[in-house]
C-alpha positions in Angstrom: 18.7 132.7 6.0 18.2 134.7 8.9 20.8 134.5 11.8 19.1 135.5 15.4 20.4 135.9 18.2 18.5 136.8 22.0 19.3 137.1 25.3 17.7 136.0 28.7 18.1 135.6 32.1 17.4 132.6 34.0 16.7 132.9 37.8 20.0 131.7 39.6 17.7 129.3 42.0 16.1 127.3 39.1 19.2 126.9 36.8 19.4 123.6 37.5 15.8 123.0 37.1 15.9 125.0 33.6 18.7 123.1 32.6 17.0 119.6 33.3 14.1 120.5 31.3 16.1 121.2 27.8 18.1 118.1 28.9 14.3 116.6 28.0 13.1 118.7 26.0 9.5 117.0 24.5 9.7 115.6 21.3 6.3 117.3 20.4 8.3 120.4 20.9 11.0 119.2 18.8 8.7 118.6 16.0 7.0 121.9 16.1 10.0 123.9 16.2 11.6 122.1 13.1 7.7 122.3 11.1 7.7 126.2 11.8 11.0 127.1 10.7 13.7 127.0 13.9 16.9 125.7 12.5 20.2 125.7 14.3 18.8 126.3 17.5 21.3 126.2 20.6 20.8 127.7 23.6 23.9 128.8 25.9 23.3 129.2 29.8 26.4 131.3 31.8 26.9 130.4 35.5 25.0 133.5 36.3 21.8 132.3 34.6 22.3 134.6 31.3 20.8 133.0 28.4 21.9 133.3 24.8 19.8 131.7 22.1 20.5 131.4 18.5 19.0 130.3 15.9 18.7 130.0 11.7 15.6 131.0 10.0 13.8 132.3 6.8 11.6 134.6 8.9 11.6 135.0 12.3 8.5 136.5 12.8 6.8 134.0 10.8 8.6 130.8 13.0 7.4 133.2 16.2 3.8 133.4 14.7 4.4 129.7 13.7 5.0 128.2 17.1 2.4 131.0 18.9 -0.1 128.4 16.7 1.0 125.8 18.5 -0.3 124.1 21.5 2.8 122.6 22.8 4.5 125.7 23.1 1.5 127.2 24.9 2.3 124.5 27.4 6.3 125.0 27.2 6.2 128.4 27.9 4.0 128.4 30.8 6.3 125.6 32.4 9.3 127.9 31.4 8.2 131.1 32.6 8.4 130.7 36.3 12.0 130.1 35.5 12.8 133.5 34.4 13.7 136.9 35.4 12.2 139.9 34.4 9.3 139.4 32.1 7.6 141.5 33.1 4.2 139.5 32.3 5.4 138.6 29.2 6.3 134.6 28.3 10.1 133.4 27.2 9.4 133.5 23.8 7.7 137.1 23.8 10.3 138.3 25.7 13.0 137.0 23.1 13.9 140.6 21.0 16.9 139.7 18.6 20.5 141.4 18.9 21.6 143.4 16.2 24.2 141.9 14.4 27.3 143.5 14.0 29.9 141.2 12.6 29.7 137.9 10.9 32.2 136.1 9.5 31.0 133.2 6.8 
């Protein structure tokens, strides 16, 4: 199992707004992430807006490619993006590159 682990940045003005939308996340989106792979999936938001996501997976790039198929997460990550800094044209999930892991203690 893969362990991954990304960083964002969530404008300060729409933290609240960001943080009502995973409060209600859709159940359609729910469902796609389980079907393409996305296990243990938290996501940790700082006062600042700084964004940690983790998550568990066989292959990341084939949950990515996975959930790219999808038309729910078209529709996620256009709501999302507006929320974000510095994507640079890019959406959330495009923008999510992995942390190198350095330490893990099982």
């Amino acid at each position: 199992m893969q362990r991954v682990c990304f960083l964002l940045k969530v404008r300060e003005d729409r933290i609240a707004e960001y943080r009502a939308h995973h409060a209600a996340v859709w159940p359609e989106m729910r469902e796609a992430l389980a079907a393409t792979g996305w296990h243990n999936y938290s996501l940790f938001l700082r006062e600042d807006g700084l964004l940690v996501g983790y998550l568990e997976t066989e292959d990341f790039e084939a949950a990515k490619a996975g959930m790219e198929a999808t038309d729910v997460n078209a529709r996620w990550q256009a709501e999302m993006a507006p929320l974000f800094e510095s994507l640079d044209g890019a959406r959330p999930d495009e923008a999510m590159k992995p942390l190198t892991e350095v330490f893990h203690l099982a």
